[in-house]
C-alpha positions in Angstrom: -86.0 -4.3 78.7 -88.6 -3.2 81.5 -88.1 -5.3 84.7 -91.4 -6.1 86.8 -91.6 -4.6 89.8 -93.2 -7.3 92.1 -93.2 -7.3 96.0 -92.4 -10.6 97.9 -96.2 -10.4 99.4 -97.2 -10.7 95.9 -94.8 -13.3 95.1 -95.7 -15.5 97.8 -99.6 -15.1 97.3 -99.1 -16.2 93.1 -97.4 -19.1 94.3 -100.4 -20.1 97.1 -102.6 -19.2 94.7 -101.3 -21.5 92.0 -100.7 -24.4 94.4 -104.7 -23.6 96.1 -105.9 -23.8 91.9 -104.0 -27.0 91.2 -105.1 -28.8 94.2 -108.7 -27.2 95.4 -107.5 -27.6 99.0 -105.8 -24.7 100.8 -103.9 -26.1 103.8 -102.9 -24.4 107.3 -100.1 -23.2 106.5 -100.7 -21.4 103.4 -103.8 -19.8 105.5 -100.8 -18.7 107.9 -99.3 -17.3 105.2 -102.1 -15.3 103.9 -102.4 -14.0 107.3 -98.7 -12.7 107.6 -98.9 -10.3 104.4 -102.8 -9.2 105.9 -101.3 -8.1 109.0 -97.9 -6.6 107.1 -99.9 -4.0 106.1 -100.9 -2.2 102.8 -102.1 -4.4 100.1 -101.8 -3.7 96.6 -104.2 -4.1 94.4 -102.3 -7.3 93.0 -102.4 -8.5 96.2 -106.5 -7.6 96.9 -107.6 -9.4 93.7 -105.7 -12.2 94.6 -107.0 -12.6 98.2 -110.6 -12.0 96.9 -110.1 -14.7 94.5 -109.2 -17.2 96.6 -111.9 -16.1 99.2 -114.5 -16.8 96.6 -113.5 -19.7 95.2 -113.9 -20.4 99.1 -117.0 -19.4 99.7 -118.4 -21.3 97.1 -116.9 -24.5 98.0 -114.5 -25.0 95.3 -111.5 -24.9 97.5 -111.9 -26.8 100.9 -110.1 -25.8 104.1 -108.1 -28.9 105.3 -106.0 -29.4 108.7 
């Protein structure tokens, strides 16, 4: 049995990610979030597709930035 490697800054941006998908909002504190494994450092490349997804989805108003 193989065991997936997964770090915690992916983790925790799969779970925004899902709850940003299911809802089409993306709230303060998930933005906080998302700014705490930016400024962590290296990103994977896990991590980068995820970012630039929900940065699209963004971007083209499918997700809306609420207080």
């Amino acid at each position: 049995m193989r065991l997936l490697n997964i770090s915690p800054a992916e983790s925790l941006l799969e779970e925004i990610f899902i709850q940003v998908m299911s809802s089409n909002v993306i709230t303060i504190n998930e933005r906080k979030q998302i700014q705490s494994v930016l400024s962590g450092g290296d990103l994977g490349d896990d991590e980068s597709a995820i970012i630039n997804r929900l940065v699209y989805r963004i971007r083209r108003g499918w997700v809306k930035l609420v207080e």
